[in-house]
py3Dmol code that shows the C-alpha trace and the ligand (Angstrom):
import py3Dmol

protein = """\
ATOM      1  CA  UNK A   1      38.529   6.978  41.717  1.00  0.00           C
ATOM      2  CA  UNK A   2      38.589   5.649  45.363  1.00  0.00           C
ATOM      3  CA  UNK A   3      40.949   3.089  46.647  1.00  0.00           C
ATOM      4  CA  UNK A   4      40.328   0.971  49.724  1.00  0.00           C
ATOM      5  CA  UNK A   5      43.507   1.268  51.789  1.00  0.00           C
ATOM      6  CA  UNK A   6      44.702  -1.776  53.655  1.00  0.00           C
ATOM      7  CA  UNK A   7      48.051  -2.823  55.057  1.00  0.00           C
ATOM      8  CA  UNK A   8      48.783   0.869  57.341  1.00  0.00           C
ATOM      9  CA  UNK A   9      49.649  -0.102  60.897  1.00  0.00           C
ATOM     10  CA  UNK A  10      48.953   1.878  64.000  1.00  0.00           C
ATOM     11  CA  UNK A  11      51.600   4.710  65.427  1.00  0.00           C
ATOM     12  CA  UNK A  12      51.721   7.478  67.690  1.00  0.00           C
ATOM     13  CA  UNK A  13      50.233   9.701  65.253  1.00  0.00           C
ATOM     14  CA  UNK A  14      47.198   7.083  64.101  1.00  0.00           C
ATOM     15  CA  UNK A  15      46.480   5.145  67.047  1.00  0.00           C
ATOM     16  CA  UNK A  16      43.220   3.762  65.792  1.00  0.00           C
ATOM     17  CA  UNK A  17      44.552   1.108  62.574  1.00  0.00           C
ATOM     18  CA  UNK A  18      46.104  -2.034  63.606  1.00  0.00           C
ATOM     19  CA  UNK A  19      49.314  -3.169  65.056  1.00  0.00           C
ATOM     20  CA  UNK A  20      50.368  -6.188  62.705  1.00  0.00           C
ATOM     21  CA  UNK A  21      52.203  -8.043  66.005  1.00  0.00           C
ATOM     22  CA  UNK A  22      48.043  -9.091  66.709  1.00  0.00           C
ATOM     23  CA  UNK A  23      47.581 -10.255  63.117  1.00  0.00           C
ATOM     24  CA  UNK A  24      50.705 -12.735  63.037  1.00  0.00           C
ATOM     25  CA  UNK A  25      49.123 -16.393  62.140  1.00  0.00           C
ATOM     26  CA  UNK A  26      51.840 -19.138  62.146  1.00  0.00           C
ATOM     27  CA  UNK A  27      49.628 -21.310  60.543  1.00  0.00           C
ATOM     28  CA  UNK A  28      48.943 -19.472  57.318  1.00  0.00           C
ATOM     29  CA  UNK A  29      49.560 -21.789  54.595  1.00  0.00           C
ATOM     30  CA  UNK A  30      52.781 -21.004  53.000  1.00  0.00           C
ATOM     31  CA  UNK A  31      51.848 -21.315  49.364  1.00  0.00           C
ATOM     32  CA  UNK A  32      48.842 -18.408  49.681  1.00  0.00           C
ATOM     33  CA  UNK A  33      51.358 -16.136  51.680  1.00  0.00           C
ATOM     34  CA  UNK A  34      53.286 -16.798  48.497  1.00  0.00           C
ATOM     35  CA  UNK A  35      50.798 -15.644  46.310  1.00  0.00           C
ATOM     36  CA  UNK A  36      49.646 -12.974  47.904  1.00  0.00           C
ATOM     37  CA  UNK A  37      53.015 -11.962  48.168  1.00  0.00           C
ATOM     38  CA  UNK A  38      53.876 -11.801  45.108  1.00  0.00           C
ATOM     39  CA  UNK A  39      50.352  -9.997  44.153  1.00  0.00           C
ATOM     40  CA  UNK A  40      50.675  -7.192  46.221  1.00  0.00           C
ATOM     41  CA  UNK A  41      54.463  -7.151  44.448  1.00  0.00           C
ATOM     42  CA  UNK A  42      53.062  -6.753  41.231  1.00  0.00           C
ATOM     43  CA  UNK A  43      50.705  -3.868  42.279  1.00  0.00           C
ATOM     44  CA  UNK A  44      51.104  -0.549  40.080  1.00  0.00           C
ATOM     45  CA  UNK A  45      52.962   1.948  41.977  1.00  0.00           C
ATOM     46  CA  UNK A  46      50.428   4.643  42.665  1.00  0.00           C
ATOM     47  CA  UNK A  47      52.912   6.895  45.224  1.00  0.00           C
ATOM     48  CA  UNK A  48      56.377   7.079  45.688  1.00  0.00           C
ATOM     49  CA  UNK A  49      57.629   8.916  48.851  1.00  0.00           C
ATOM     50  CA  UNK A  50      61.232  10.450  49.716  1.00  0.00           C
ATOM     51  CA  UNK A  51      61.376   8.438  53.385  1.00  0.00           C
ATOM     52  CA  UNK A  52      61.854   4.753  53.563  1.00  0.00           C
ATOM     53  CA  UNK A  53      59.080   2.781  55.777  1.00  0.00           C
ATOM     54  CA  UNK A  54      60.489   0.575  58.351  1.00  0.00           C
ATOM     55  CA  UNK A  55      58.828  -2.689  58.929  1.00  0.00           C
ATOM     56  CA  UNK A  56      57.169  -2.598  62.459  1.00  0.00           C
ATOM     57  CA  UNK A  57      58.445  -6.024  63.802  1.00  0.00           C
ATOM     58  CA  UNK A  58      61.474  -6.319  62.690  1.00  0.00           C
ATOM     59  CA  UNK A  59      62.771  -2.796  61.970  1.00  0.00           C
ATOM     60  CA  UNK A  60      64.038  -3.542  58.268  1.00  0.00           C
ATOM     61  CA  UNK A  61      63.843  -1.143  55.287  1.00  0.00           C
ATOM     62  CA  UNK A  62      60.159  -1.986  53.812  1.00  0.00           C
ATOM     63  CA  UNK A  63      59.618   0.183  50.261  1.00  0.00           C
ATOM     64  CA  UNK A  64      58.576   3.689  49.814  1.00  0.00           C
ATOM     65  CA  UNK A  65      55.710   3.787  47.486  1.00  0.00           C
ATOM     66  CA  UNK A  66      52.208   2.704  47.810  1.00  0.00           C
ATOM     67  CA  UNK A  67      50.801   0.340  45.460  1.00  0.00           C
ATOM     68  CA  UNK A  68      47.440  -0.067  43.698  1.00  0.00           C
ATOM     69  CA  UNK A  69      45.378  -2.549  41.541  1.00  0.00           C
ATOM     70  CA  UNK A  70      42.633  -0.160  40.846  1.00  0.00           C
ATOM     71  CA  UNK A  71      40.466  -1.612  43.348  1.00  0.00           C
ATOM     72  CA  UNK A  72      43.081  -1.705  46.529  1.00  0.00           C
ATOM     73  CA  UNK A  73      46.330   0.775  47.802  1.00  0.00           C
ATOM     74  CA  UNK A  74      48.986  -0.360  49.926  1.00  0.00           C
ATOM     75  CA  UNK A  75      52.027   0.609  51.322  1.00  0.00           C
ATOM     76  CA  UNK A  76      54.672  -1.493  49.111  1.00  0.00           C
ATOM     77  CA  UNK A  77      56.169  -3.261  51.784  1.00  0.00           C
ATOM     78  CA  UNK A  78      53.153  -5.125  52.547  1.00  0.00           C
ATOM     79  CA  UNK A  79      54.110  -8.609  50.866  1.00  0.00           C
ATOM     80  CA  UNK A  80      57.310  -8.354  53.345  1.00  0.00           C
ATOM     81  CA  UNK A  81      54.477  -8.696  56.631  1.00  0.00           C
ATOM     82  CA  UNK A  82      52.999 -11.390  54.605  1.00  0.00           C
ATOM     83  CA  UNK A  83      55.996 -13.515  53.590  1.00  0.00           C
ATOM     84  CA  UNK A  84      58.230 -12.712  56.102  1.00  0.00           C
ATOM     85  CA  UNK A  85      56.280 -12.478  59.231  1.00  0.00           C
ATOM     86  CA  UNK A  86      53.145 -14.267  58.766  1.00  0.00           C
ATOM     87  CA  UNK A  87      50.745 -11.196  59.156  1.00  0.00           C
ATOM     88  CA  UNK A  88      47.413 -12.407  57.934  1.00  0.00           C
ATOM     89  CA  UNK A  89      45.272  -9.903  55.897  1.00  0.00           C
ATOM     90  CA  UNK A  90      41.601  -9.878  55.602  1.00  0.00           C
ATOM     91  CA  UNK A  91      39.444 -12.834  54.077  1.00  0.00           C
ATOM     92  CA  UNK A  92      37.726 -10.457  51.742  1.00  0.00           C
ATOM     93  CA  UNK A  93      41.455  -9.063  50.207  1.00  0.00           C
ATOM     94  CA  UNK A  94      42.344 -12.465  49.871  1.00  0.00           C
ATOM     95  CA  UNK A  95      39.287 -13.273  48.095  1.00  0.00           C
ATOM     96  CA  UNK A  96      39.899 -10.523  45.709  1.00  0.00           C
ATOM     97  CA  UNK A  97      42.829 -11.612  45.109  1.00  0.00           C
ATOM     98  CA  UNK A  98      41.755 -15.240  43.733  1.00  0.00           C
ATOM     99  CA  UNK A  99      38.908 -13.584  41.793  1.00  0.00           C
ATOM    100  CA  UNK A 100      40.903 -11.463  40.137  1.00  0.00           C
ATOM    101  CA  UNK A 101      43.415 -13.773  38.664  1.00  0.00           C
ATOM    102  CA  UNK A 102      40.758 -16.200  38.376  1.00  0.00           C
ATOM    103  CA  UNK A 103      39.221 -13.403  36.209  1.00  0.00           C
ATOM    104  CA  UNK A 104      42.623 -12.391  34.585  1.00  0.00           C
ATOM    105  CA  UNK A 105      43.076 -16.038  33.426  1.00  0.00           C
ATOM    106  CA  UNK A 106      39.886 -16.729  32.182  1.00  0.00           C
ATOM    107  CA  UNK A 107      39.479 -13.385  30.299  1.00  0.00           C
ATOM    108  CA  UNK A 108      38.987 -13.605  26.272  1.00  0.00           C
ATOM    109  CA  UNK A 109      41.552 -10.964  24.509  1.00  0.00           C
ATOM    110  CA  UNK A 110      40.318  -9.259  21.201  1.00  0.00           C
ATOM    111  CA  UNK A 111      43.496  -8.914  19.071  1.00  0.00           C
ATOM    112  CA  UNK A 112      41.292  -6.399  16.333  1.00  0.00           C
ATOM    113  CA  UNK A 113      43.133  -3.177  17.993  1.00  0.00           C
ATOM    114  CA  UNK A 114      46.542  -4.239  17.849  1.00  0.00           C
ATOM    115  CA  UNK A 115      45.812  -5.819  14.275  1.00  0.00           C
ATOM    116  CA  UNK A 116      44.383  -2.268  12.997  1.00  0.00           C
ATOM    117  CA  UNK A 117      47.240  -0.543  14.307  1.00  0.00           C
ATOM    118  CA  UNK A 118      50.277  -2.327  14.432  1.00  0.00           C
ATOM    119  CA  UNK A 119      51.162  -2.083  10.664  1.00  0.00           C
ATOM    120  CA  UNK A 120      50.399   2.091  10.845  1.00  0.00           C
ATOM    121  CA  UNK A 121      53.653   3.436  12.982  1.00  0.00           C
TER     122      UNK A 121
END
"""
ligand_1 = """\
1
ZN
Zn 59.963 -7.350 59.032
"""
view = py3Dmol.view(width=600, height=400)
view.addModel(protein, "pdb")
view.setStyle({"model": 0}, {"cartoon": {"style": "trace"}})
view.addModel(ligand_1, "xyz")
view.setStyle({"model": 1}, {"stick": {}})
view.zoomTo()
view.show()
């Protein structure tokens, strides 16, 4: 399986990723911030980790597990950047993001496995 990692900011040790102070978009419509908030909340932890991230621009305590959705991994602070400070994360994440609970919300369920099992505990 390979993720596609987004949401890791640049530091002394990996100068070459992003600093999220360039991303911040004051304009970002509140209402997507708040759902793509609360999607990368809703992630599957993938990692948990014995230190605490800090957020980067405002030095608060920001998870300690990376998060996945089988397709994506982040750090699980992300929707804090994204709520909280306005950091704007690529158009093709966001994307994703509506495609897959378009896809979620559209999808047919087949009840046949739970209704051949359930009554056999
Ligand atoms: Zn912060």
């Amino acid at each position: 399986m390979k993720l596609s990692a987004l949401g890791y900011w640049s530091s002394p040790e990996v100068p070459n990723l992003p600093d999220p102070a360039r991303l911040v978009d004051a304009d970002w419509d509140e209402s997507e911030r708040i759902l793509v908030s609360d999607y990368l909340a809703r992630g599957q932890v993938a990692r948990q980790f014995m230190g605490v991230s800090r957020c980067r621009l405002c030095g608060s305590a920001n998870g300690s597990a990376e998060m996945t959705d089988g397709t994506f991994i982040w750090p699980e602070g992300l929707g804090h950047y994204v709520i909280q400070h306005s950091v704007r994360l690529p158009r093709d994440f966001i994307g994703h993001i509506f495609a897959r609970l378009a896809e979620l919300d559209e999808a047919s369920v087949d009840r046949s496995w739970w209704m051949a099992r359930a009554f056999d505990v």
